[in-house]
N, C-alpha and C positions, 0 to 999 in steps of 0.2 A: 411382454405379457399383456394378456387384453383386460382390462378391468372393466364392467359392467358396472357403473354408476347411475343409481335409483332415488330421487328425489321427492320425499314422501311431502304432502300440502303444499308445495313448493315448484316453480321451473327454475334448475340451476342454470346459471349462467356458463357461457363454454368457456371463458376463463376459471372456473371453481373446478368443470370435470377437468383440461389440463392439466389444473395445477395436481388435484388428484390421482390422474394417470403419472406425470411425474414422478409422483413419492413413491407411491405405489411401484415403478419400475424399479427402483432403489434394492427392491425385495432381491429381484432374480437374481445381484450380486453376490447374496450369502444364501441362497440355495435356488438352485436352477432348476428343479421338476415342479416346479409352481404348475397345478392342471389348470384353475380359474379361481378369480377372487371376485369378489363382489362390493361393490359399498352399495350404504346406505345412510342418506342423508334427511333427518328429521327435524323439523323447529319446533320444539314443545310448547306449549301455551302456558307457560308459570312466570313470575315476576321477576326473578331471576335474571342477571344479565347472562349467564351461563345456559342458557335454554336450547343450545344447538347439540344434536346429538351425531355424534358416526361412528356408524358401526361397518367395522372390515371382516370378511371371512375370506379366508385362504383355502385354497383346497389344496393338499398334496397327493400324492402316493400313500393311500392308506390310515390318513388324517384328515383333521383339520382344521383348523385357526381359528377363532371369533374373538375378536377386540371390540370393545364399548368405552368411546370416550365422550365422557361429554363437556364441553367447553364453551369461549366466548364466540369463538367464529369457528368454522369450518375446517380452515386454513391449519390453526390450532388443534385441533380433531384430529386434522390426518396428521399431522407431526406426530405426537403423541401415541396413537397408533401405529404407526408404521416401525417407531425406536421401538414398540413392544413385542410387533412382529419381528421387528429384527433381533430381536432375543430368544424368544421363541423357537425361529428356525434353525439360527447359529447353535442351538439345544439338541436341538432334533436333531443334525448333522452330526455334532458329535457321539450322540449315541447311536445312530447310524454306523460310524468309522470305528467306534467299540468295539461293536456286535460284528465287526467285519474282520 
């Protein structure tokens, strides 16, 4: 799956999109009609050590996904994201095989 990774105030490093695309492929294991996803990756200006924000949107067939995590790093981010998306779809799937 292609992920379209977006670095808002920020150049991400090509290690940080990898590791992104990595988790990110993880998806197509528990549902395979992924059309496109997108991240986005923001550093907010507050005191907070937790100031890193990502946000994933999935597209499928007829849906679509949006996860907001905000954490200490990035890395953190998409973990958390992607176990959320993998809930999500494993949902959607079943109710899919329901209705079938």
């Amino acid at each position: 799956m292609k992920v379209h990774t977006q670095s808002i105030n920020f150049n991400a490093d090509q290690k940080l999109i990898l590791f992104i695309q990595k988790r990110m492929d993880k998806l197509d294991m528990f549902y395979d009609k992924v059309i496109k996803s997108e991240v986005y990756l923001k550093v907010e200006n507050t005191n907070t050590k937790e100031n890193k924000l990502f946000e994933a949107r999935v597209s499928v067939p007829g849906d679509s996904f949006v996860v907001k995590k905000q954490c200490k790093s990035f890395e953190e981010g998409a973990d958390c994201a992607v176990s959320s998306l993998e809930r999500q779809l494993k949902k959607r799937k079943q109710k899919l095989r329901a209705f079938s």
